[in-house]
TORVEX-493136 format. One line per 10 residues: for each residue z, x, y of N, C-alpha, C, O. Coordinates in Angstrom, 3 decimals, decimal comma, padded with zeros to 6 digits, always signed. Layout:
Z X Y Z X Y Z X Y Z X Y | ...
// end
This chain:
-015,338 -002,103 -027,247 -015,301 -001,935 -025,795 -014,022 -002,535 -025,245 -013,749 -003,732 -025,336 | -013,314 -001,690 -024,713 -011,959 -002,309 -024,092 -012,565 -003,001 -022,686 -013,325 -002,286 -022,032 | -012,285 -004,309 -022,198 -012,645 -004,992 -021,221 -011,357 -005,656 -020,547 -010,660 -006,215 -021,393 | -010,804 -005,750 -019,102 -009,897 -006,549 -018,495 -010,579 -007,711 -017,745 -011,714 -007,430 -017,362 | -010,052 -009,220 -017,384 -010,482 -009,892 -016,661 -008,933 -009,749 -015,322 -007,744 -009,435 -015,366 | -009,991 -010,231 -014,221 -009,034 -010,679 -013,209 -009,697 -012,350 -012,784 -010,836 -012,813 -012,735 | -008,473 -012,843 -012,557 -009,004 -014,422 -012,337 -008,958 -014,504 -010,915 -007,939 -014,255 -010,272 | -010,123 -014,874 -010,376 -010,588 -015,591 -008,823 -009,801 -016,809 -008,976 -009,921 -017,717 -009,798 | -008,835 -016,624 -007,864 -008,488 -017,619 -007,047 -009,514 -018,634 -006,477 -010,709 -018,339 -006,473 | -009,036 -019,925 -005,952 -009,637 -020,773 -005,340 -009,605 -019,980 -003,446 -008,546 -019,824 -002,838
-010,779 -019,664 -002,951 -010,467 -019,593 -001,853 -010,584 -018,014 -001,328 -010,380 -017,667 -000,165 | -010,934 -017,180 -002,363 -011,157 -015,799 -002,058 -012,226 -015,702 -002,452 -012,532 -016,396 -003,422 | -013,333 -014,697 -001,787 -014,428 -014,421 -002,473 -014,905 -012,899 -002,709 -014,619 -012,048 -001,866 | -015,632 -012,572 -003,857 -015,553 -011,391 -004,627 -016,763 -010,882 -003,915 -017,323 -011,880 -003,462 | -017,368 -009,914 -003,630 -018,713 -009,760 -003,442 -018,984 -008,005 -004,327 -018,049 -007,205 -004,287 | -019,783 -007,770 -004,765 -020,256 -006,759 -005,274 -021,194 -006,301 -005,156 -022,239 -006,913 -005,376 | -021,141 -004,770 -004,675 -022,456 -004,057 -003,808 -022,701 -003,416 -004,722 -022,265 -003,512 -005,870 | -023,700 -002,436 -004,121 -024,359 -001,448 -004,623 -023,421 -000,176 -004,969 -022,810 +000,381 -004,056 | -023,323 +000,255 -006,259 -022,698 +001,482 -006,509 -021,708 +001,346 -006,664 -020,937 +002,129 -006,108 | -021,171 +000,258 -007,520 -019,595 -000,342 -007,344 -018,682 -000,263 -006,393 -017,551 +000,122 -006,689
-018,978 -000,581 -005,202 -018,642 -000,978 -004,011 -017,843 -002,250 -004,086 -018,767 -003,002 -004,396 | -016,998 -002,869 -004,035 -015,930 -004,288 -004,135 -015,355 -004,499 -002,794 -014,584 -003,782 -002,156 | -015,999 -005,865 -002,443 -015,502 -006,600 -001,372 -014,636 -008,070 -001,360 -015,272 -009,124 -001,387 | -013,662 -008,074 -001,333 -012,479 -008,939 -001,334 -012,209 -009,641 -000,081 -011,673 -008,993 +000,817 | -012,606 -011,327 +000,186 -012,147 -011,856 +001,123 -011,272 -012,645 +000,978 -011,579 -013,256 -000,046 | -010,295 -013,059 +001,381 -009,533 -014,237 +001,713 -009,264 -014,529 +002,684 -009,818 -013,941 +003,612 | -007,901 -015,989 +003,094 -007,763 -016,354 +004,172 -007,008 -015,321 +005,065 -006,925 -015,504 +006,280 | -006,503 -014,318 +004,500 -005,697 -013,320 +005,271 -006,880 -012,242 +006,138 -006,640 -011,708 +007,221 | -008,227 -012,092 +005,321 -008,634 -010,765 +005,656 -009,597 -010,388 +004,631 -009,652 -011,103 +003,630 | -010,428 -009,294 +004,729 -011,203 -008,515 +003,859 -010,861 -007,260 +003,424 -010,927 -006,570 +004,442
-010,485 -006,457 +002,369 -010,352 -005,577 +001,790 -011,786 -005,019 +001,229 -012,346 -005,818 +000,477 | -012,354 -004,008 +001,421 -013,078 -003,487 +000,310 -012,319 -001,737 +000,050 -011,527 -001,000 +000,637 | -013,330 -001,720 -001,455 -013,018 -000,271 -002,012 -014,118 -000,080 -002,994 -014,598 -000,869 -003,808 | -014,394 +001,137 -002,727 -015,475 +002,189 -003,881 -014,594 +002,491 -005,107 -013,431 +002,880 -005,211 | -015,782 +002,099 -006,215 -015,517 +002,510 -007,325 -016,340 +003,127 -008,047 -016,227 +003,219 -009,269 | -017,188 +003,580 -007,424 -018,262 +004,735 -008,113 -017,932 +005,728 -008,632 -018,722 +006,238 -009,426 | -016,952 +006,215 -008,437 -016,213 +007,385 -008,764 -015,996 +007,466 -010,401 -016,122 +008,486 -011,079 | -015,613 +006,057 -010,908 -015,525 +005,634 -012,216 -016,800 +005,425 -013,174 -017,311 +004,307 -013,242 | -017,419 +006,733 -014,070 -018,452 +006,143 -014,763 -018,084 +005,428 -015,593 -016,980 +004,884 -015,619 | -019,105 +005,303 -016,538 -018,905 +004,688 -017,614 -018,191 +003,292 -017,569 -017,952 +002,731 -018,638
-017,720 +002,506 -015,969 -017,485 +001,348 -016,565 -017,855 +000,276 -015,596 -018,251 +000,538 -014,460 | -017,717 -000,950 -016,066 -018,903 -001,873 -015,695 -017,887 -003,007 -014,500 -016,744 -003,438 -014,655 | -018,704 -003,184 -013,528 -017,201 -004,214 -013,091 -019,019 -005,639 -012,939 -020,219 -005,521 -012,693 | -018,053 -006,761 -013,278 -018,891 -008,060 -013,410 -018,530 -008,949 -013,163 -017,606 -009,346 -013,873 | -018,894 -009,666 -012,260 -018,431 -010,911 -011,714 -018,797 -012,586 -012,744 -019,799 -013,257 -012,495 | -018,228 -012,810 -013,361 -018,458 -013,784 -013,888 -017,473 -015,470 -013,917 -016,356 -015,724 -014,366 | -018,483 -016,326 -013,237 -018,279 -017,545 -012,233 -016,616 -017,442 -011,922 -016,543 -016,915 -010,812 | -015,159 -017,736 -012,455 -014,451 -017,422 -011,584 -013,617 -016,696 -012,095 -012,425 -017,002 -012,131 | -014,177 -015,423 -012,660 -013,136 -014,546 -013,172 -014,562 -013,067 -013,232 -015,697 -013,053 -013,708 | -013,516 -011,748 -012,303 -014,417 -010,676 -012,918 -013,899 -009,790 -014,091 -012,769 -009,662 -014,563
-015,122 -009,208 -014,412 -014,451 -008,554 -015,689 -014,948 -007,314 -015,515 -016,008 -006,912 -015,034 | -013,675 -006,579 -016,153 -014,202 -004,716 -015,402 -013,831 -004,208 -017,078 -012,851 -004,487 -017,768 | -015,095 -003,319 -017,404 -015,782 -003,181 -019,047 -015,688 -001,422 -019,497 -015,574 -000,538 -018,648 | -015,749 -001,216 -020,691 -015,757 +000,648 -020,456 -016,880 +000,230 -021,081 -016,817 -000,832 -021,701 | -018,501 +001,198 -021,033 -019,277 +001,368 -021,723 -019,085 +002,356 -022,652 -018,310 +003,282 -022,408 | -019,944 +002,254 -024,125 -019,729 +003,247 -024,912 -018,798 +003,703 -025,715 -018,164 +002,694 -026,024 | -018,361 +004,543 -026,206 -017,055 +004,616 -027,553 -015,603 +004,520 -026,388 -015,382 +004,856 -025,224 | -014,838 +003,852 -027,518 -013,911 +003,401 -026,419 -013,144 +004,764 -026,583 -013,361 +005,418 -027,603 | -012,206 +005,262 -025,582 -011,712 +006,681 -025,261 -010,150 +006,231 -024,533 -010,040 +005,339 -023,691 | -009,036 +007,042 -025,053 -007,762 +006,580 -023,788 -007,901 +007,026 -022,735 -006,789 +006,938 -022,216
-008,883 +007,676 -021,728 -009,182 +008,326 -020,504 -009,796 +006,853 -020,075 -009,659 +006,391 -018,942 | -010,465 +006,211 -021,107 -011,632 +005,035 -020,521 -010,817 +003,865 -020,231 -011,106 +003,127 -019,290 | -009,640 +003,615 -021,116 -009,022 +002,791 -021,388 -008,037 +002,550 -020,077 -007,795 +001,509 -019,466 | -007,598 +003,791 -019,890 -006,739 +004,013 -018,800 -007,207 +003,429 -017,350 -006,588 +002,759 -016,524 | -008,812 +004,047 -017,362 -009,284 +003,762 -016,063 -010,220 +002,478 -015,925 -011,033 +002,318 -015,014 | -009,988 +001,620 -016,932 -010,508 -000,022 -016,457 -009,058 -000,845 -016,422 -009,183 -002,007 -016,038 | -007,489 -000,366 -016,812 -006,865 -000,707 -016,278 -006,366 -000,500 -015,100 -005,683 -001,338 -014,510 | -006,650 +000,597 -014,662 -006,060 +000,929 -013,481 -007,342 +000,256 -012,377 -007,078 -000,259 -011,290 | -008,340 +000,362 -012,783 -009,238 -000,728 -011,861 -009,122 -001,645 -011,683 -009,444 -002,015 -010,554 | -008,493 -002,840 -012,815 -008,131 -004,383 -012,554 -006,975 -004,572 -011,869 -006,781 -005,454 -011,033
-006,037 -003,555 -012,305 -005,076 -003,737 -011,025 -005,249 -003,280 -009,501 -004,626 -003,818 -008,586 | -005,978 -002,441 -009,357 -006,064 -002,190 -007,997 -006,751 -003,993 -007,787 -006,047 -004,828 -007,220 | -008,096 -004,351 -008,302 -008,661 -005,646 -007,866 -007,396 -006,715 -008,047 -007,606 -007,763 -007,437 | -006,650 -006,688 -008,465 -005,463 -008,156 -008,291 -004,634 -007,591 -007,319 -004,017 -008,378 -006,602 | -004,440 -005,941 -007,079 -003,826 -005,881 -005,694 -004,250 -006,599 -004,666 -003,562 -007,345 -003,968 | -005,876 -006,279 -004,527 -006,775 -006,641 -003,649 -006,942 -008,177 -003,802 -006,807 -008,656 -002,676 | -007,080 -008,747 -004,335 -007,255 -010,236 -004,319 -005,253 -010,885 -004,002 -005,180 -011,768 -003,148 | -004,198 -010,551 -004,498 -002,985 -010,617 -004,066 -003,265 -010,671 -002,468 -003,478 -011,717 -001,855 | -003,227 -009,256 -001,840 -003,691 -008,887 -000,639 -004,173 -009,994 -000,058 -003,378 -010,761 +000,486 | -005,400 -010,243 -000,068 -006,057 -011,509 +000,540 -005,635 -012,608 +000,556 -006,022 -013,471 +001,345
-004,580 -012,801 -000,503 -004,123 -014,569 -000,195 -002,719 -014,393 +000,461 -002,507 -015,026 +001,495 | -001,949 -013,759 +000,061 -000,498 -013,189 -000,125 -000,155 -012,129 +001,709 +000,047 -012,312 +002,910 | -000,281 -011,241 +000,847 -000,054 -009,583 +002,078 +000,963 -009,023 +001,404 +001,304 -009,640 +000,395 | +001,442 -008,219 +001,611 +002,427 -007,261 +001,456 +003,158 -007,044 +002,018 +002,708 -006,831 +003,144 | +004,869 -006,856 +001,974 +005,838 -006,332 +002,887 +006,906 -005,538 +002,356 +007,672 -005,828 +001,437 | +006,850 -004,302 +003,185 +008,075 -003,230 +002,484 +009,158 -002,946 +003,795 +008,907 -002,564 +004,938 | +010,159 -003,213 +003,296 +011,034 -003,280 +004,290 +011,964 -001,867 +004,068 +012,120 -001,534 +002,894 | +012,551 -001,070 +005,048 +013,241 -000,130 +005,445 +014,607 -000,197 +005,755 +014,986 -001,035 +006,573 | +015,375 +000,545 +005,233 +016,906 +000,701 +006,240 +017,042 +001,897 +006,765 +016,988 +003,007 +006,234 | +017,304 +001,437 +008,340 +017,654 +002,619 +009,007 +019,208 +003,037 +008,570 +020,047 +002,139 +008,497
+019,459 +003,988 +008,371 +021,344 +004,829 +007,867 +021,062 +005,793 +008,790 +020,042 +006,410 +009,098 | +022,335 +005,782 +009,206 +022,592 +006,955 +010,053 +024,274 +006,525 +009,957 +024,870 +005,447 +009,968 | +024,828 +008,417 +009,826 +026,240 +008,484 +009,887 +026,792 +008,916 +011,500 +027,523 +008,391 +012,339 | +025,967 +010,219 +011,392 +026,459 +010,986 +012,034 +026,151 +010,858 +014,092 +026,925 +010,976 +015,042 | +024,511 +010,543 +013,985 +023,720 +010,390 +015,271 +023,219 +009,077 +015,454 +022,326 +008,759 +014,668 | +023,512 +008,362 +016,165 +022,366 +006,895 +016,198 +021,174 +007,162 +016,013 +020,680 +008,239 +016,348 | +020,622 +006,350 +015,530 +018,679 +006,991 +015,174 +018,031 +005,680 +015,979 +018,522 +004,551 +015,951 | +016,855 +006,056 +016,684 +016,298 +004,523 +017,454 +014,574 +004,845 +016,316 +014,251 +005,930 +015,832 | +013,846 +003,600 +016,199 +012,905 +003,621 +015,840 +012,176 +002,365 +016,609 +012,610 +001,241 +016,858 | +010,961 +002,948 +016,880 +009,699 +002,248 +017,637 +008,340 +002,045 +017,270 +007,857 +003,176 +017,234
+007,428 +001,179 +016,967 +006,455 +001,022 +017,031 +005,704 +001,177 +018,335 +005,868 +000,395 +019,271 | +005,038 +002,005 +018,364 +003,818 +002,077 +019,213 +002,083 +001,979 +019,037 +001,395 +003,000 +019,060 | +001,777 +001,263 +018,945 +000,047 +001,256 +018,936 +000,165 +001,865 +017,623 +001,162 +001,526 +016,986 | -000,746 +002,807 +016,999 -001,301 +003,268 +015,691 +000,067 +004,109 +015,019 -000,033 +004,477 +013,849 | +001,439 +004,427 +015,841 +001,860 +005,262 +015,235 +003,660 +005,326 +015,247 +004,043 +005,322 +016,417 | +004,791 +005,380 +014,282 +006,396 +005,111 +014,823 +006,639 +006,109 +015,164 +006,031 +007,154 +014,932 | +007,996 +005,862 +016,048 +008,620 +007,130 +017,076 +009,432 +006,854 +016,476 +009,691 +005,745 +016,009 | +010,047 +007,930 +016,368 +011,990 +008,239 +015,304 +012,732 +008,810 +016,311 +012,356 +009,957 +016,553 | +013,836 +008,350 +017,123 +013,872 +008,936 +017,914 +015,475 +009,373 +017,640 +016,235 +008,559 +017,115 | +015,904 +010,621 +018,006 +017,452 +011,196 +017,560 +017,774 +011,800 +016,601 +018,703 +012,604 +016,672
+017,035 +011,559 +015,334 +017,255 +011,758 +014,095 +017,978 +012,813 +013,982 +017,673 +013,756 +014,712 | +019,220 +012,983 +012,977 +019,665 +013,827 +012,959 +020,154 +015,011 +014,341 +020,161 +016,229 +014,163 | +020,440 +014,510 +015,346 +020,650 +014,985 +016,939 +019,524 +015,750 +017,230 +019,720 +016,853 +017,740 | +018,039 +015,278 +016,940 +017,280 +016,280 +017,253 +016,803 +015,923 +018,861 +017,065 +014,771 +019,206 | +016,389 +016,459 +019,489 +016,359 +016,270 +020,831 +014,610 +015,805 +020,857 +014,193 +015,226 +021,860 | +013,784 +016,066 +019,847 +012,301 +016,135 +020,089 +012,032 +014,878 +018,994 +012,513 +014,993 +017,867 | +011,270 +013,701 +019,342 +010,977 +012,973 +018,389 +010,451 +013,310 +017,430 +010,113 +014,492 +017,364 | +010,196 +012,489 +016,402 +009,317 +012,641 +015,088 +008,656 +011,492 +015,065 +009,161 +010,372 +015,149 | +007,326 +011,801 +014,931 +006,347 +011,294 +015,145 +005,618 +010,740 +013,461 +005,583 +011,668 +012,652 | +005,121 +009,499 +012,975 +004,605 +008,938 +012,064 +003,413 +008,262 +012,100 +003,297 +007,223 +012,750
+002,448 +008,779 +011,421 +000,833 +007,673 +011,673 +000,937 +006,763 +010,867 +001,343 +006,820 +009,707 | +000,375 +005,409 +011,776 +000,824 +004,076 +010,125 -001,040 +004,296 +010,054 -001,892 +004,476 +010,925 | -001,084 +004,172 +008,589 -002,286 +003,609 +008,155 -003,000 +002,768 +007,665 -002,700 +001,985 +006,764 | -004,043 +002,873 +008,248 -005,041 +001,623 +007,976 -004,548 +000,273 +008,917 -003,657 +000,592 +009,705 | -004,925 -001,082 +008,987 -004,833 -002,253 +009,399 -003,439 -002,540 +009,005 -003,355 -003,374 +008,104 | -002,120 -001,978 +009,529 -001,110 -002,436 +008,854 +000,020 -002,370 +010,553 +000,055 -001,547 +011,467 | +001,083 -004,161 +010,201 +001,721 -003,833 +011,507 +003,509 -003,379 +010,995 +003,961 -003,795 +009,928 | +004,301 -002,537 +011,902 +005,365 -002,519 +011,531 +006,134 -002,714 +012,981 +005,798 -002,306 +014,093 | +007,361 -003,533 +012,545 +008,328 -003,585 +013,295 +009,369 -003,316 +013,364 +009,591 -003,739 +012,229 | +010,403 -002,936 +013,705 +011,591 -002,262 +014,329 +013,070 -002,994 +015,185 +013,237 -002,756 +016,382
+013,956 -003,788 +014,484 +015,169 -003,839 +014,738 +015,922 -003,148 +014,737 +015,627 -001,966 +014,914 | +017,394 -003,573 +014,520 +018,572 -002,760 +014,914 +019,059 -001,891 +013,471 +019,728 -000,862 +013,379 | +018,642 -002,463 +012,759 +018,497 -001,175 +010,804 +017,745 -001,561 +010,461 +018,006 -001,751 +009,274 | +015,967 -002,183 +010,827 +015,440 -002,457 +009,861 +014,203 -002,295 +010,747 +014,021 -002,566 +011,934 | +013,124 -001,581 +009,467 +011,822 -001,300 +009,147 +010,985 -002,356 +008,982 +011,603 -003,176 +008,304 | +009,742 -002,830 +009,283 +009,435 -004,193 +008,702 +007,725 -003,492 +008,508 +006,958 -003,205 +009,427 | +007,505 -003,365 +007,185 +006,025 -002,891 +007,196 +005,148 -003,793 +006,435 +005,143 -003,938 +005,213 | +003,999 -004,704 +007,786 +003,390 -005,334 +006,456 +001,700 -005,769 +006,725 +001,197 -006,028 +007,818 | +001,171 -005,761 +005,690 -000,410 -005,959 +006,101 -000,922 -006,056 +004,568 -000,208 -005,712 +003,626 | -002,552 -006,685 +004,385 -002,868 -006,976 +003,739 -003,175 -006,220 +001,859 -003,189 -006,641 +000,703
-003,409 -004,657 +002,742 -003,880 -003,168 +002,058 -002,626 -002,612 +001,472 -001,900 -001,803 +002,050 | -002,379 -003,214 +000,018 -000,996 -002,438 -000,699 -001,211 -000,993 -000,307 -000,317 -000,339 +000,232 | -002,521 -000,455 -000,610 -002,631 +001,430 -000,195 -002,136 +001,662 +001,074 -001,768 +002,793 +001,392 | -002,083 +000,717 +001,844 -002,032 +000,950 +003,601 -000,459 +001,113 +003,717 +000,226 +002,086 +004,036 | -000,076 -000,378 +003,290 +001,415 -000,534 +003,903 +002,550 +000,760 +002,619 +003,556 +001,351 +003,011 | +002,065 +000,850 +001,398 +002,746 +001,807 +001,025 +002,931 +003,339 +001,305 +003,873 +004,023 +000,905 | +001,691 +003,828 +002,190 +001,364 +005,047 +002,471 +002,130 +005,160 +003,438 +002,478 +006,251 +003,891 | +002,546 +003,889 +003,949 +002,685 +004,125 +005,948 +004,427 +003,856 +005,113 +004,977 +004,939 +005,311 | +005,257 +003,111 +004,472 +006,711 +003,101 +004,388 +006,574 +004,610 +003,786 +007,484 +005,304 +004,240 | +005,670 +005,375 +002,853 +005,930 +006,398 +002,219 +005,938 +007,610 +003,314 +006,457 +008,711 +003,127
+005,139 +007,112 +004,700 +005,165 +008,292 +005,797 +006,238 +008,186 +006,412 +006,493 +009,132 +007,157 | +007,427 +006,850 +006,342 +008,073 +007,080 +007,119 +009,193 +007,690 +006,883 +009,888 +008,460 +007,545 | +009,306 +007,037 +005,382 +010,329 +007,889 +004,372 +010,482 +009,440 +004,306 +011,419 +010,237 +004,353 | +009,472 +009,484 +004,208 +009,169 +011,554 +004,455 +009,527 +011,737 +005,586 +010,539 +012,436 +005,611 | +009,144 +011,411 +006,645 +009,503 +011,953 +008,112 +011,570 +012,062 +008,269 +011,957 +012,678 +009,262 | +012,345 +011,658 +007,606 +013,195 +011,539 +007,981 +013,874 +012,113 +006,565 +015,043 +011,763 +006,407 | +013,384 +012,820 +005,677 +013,932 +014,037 +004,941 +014,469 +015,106 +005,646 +014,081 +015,919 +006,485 | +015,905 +014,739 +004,786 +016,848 +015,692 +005,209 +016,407 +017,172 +004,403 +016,158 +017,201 +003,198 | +016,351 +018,610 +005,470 +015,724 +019,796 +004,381 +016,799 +020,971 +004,330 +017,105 +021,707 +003,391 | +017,329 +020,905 +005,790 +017,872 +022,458 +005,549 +019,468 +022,094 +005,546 +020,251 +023,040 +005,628
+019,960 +020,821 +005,459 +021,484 +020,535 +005,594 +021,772 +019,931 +004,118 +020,911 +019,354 +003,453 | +023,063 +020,138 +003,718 +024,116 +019,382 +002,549 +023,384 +017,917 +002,015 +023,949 +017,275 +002,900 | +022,827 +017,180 +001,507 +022,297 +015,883 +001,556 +023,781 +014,829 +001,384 +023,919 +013,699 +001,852 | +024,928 +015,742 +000,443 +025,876 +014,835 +000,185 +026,381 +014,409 +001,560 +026,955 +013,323 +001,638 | +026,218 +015,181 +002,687 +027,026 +015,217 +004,234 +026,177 +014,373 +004,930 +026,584 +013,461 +005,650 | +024,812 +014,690 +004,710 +023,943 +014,450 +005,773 +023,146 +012,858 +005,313 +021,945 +012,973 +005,069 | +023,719 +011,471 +005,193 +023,164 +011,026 +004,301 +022,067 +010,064 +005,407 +021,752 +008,938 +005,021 | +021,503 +010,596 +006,827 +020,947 +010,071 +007,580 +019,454 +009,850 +007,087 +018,832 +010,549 +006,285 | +019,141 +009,019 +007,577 +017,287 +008,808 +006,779 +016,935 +007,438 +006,749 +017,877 +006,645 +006,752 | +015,694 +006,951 +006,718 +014,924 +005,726 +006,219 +014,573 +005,561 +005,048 +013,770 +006,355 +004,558
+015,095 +004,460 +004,275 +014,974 +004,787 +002,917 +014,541 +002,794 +002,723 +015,081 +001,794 +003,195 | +013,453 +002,975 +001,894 +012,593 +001,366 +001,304 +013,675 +001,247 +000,334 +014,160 +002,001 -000,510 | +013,903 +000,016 +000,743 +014,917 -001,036 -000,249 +014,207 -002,286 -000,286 +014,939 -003,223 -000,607 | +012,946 -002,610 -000,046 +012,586 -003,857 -001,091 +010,767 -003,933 -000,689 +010,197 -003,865 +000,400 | +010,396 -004,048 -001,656 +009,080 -004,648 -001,671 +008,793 -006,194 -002,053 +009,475 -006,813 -002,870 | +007,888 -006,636 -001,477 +007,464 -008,223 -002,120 +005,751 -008,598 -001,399 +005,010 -008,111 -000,546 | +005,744 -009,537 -002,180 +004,463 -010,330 -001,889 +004,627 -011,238 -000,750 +005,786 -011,596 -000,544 | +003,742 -011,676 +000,014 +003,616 -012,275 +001,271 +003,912 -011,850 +002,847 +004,545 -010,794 +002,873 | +003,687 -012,271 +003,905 +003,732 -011,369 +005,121 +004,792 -012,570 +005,623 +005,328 -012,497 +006,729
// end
């Protein structure tokens, strides 16, 4: 049986529901996530370390997916003590580009001389902020804050012009641990 442990921190607590359901607290916040989706493998809390198990003949499909489960849970326990932050550079050659946070969602404003904003949903519990070249995306949910630098990154793909000419865009230049 291929088995991973993740080690509990002092100060976070694990809780485990019904239907492999995983609830992650720390001093930052609560994360949960479903893992039902995953048969065949076992997640177990044992005193300060859980351990996530494949039942049955061990398989590289099985193998694959109790690693990729312990890391999502040390994302999630990271998350809770730590947070996440992915930071952005605004480039622009040609047009000044302005960027804004508003409530649930960023405004891109100019891009490429466009006269109509472009509009970005951040997701999940995640805050971002906005200087004079810089992106600041950060919150507890690695899925959250990467989805939301990965929405912003897309929004400002260059499609129908030269890319060597046009080298305007938001582009992630660093990830790290802590908020």
């Amino acid at each position: 049986m291929e088995a991973r442990t993740v080690n509990i921190p002092e100060g976070v607590k694990i809780a485990l529901g019904q239907g492999k359901t995983l609830s992650v607290t720390g001093p930052l916040g609560t994360i949960e996530a479903d893992f039902s989706h995953a048969r065949d493998i076992s997640i177990r809390i044992e005193g300060s370390a859980l351990s996530v198990e494949a039942e049955g003949q061990e398989r590289r499909r099985k193998v694959a997916i109790v690693g990729t489960i312990a890391a999502h849970i040390r994302n999630m326990v990271t998350g809770v003590t730590k947070g996440f932050t992915y930071r952005l550079k605004i480039v622009y050659a040609h047009f000044p580009m302005s960027v804004k946070a508003q409530r649930n969602r960023v405004v891109i404003d100019n891009f490429a001389g466009e006269r109509r904003p472009r509009s970005v949903r951040i997701a999940g519990d995640v805050r971002v902020s906005a200087d004079a070249d810089d992106v600041v995306v950060r919150g507890i949910d690695i899925r959250d804050v990467s989805q939301t630098a990965a929405n912003i990154e897309q929004a400002t793909k260059v499609k129908s012009k030269d890319p060597r000419v046009f080298l305007d865009g938001i582009f992630l230049y660093d990830r790290s641990e802590g908020m």
